[in-house]
C-alpha positions in Angstrom: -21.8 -11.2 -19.8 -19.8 -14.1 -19.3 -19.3 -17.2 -17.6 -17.2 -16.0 -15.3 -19.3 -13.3 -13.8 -22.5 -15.3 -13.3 -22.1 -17.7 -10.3 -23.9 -20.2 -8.8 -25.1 -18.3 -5.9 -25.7 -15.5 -7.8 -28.4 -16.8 -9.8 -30.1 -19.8 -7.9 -33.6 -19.3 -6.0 -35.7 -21.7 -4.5 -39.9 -22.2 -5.3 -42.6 -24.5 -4.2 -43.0 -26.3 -7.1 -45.5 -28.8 -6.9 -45.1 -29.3 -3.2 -41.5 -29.7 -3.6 -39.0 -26.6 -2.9 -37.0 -26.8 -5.9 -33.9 -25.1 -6.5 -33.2 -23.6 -10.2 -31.1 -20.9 -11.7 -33.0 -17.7 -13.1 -30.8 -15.2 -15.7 -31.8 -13.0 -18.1 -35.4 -11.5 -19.6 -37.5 -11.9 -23.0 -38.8 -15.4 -24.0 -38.7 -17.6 -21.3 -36.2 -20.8 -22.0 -36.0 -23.6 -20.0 -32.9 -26.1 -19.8 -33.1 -29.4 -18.3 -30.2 -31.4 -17.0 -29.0 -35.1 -17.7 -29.1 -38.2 -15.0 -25.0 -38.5 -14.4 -23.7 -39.2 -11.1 -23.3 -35.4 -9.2 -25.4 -33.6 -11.8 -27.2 -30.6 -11.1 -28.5 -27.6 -13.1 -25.2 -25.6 -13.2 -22.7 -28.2 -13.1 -24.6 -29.2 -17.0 -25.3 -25.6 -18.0 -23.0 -23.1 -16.3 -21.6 -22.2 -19.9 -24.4 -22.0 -21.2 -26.7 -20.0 -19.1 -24.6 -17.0 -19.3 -24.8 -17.0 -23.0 -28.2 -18.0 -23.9 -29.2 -15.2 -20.7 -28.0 -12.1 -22.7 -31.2 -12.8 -25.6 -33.6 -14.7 -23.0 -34.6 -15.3 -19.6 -33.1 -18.6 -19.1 -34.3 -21.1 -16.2 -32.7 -24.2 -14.9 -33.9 -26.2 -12.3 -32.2 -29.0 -10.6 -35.0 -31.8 -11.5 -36.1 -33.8 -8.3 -33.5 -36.4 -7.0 -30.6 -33.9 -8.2 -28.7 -31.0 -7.1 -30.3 -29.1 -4.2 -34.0 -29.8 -4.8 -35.2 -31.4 -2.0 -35.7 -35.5 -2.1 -38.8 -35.8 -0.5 -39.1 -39.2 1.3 -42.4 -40.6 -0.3 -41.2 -39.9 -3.9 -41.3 -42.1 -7.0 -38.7 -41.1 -9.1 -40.1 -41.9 -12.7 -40.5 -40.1 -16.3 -43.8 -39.0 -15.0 -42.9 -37.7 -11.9 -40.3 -35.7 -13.5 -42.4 -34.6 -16.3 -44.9 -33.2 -13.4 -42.3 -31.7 -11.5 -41.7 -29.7 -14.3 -44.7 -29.1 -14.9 -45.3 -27.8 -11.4 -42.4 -25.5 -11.9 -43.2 -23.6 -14.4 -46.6 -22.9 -13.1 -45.0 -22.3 -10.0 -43.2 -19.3 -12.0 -46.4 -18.2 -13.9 -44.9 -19.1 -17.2 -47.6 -20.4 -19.6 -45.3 -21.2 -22.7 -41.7 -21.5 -22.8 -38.9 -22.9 -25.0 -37.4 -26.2 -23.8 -33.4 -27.2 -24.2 -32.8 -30.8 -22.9 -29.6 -32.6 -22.1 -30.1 -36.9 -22.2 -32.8 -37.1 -19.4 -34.0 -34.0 -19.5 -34.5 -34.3 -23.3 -36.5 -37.2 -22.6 -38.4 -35.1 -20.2 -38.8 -32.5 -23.0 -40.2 -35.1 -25.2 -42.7 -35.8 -23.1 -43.8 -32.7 -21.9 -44.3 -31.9 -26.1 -46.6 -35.3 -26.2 -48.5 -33.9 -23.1 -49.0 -30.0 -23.5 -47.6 -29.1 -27.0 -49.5 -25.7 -26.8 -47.0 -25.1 -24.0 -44.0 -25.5 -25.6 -42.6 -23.0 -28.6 -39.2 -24.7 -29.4 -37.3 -27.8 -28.6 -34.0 -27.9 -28.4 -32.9 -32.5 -27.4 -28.8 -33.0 -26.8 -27.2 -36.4 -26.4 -31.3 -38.0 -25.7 -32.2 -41.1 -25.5 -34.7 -42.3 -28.0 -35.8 -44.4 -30.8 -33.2 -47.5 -31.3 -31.5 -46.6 -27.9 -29.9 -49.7 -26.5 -27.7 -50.0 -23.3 -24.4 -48.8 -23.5 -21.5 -49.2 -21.9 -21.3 -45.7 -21.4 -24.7 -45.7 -19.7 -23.6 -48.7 -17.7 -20.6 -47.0 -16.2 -22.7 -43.9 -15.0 -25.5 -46.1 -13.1 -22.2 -48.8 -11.7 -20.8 -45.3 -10.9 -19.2 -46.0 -6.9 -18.5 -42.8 -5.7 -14.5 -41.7 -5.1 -12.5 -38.9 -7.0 -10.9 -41.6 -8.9 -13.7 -43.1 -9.9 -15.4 -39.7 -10.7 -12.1 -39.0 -13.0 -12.3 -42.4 -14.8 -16.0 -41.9 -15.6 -15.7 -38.2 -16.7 -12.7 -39.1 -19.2 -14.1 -42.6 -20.5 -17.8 -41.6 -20.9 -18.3 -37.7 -21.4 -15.6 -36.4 -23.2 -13.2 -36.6 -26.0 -10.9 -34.1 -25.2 -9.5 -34.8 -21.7 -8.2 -31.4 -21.0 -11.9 -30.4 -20.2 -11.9 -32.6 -17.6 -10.0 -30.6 -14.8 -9.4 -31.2 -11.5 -12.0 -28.6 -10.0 -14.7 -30.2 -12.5 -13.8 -33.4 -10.9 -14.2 -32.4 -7.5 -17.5 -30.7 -8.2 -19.5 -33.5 -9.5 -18.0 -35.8 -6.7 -18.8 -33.8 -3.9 -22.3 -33.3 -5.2 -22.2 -37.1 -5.3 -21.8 -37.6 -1.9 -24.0 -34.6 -0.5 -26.2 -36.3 1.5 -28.8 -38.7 0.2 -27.6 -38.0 -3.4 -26.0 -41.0 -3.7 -29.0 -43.1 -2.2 -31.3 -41.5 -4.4 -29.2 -42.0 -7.8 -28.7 -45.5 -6.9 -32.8 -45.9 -5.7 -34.6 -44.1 -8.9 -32.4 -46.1 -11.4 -32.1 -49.9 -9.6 -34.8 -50.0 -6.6 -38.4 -51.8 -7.6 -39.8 -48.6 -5.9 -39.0 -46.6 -8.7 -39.1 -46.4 -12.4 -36.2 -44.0 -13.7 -34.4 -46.6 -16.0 -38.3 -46.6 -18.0 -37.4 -44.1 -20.6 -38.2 -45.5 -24.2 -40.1 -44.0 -26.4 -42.1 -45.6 -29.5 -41.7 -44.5 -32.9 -46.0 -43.9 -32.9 -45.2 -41.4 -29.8 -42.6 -39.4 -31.4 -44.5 -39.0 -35.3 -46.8 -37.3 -33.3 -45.0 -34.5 -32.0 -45.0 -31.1 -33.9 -42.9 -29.0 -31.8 -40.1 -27.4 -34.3 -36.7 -29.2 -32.9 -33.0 -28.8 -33.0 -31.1 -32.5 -32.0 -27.8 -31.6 -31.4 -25.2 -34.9 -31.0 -21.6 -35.9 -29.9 -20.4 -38.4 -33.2 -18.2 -39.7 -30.7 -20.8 -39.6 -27.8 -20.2 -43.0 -26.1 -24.0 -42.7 -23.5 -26.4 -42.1 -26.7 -24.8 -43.5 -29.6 -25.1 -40.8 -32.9 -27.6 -43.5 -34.8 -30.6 -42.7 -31.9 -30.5 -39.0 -33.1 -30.4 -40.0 -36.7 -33.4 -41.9 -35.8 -36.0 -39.3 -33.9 -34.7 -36.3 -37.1 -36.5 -39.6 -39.8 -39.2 -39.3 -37.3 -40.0 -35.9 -35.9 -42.0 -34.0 -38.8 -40.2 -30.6 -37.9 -36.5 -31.1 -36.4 -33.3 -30.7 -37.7 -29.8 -32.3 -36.8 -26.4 -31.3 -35.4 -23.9 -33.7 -35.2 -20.5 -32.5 -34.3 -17.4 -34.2 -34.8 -14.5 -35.0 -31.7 -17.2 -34.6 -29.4 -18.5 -36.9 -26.7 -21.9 -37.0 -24.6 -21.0 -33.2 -23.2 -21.4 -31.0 -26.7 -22.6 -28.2 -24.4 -18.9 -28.3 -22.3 -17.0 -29.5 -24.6 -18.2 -27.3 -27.8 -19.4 -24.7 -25.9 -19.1 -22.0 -28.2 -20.4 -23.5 -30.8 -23.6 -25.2 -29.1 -24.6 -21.5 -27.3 -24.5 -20.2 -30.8 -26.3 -22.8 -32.1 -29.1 -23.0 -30.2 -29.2 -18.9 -29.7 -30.2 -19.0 -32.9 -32.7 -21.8 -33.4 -34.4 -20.2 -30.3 -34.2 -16.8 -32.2 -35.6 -18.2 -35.0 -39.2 -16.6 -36.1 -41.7 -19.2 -36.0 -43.1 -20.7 -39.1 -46.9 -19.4 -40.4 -48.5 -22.4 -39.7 -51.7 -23.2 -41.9 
């Protein structure tokens, strides 16, 4: 299976989760994985995963939900977009799909999603896989400061791809472009990233986490980083591997906030086989 036979289309569905109807991507059978997408401007669960998913789906059944406020789940009116109401959504997802226990992959938000969820329910969770997440020691960036100033135009969309994501610039093609700024501008996408991240009403900028929190949480870990990533700087994931009793760290080198675009290869294979591994006897 590869990337280029597994579309969009092909693989999205749409469930009540939680009272919301949430669109995700469903691939693949055996343990249940679930990977959660980052915050960026246009963001949605196959614009961060779409190499990824076709890999990952020939060992596991692989879900990916566009988290509330993103992609096509549906932005309902009354919401208050905050870590909590994402954690819940999620929550409401996967018990929407009947799936008691899964294995969670988490790109920058939804790595601090993942965190949480491991804090709330870490019966529920059998591995944790965090990518470019914010954490301990996380300070703003410019990087982060050019994806929430992010006005939406192609150019714009170009500039923030090439400055922000990636170190090699030949990922960042003309189609990926257009993508992510037309799922900018789909309606009330831009309203909502602007709302959950800068309105009083909402909370989204409130994701720190205390070193107390994260001592506490035994879910076996992978951090995988971009050295060059310019959103999370490196030092934040050297900081949660001191502090998480069971996680291990990948940094790789000429690599930005995007290790799962633009290392592809080598993040799939990475995380295929943390996920693969046999958990430890625990006494």
């Amino acid at each position: 299976m590869s990337a280029t036979t597994v579309t969009d289309e092909a693989t999205g569905r749409t469930v009540d989760a939680g009272g919301i109807p949430t669109h995700y991507h469903d691939l693949g059978s055996g343990d249940p994985v679930l990977l959660l997408h980052g915050s960026g401007p246009g963001v949605s669960a196959w614009a961060n995963w779409r190499l990824t998913i076709p890999v990952l789906a020939q060992q596991f059944r692989v879900i990916a939900p566009d988290i509330v406020g993103f992609g096509h789940t549906e932005r309902p009116a009354d919401i208050h977009y905050s870590l909590a109401t994402w954690i819940d959504h999620t929550w409401a997802l996967l018990d929407a799909l009947e799936l008691e226990r899964v294995s969670v992959v988490g790109n920058s938000l939804g790595g601090r999603i993942a965190l949480g969820m491991a804090s709330q329910h870490p019966e529920r969770l059998g591995r944790m896989v965090l990518m470019g997440v914010p954490g301990v020691g996380m300070t703003p960036t410019e990087g982060l400061r050019a994806l929430r100033e992010y006005e939406p135009s192609l150019e714009n969309m170009r500039r923030l791809l090439l400055d922000c994501f990636a170190v090699d610039p030949t990922i960042i093609t003309d189609d990926l472009v257009r993508i992510r700024h037309e799922a900018s501008v789909a309606p009330g996408a831009f309203e909502a990233y602007r709302d959950m991240f800068f309105s009083p009403r909402h909370a989204g900028s409130q994701l720190a986490i205390e070193a107390d929190e994260v001592v506490t949480i035994t879910t076996p870990t992978l951090l995988v980083h971009g050295r060059e990533d310019k959103v999370v700087p490196v030092e934040v994931a050297w900081n949660m591997v001191r502090l998480l009793p069971d996680a291990d760290l990948a940094v790789f080198a000429r690599c930005g906030h995007w290790t799962q675009i633009e290392r592809a290869d080598d993040f799939s294979e990475i995380v295929r086989r943390f996920l693969a591994r046999p958990s430890a006897v625990r006494s």
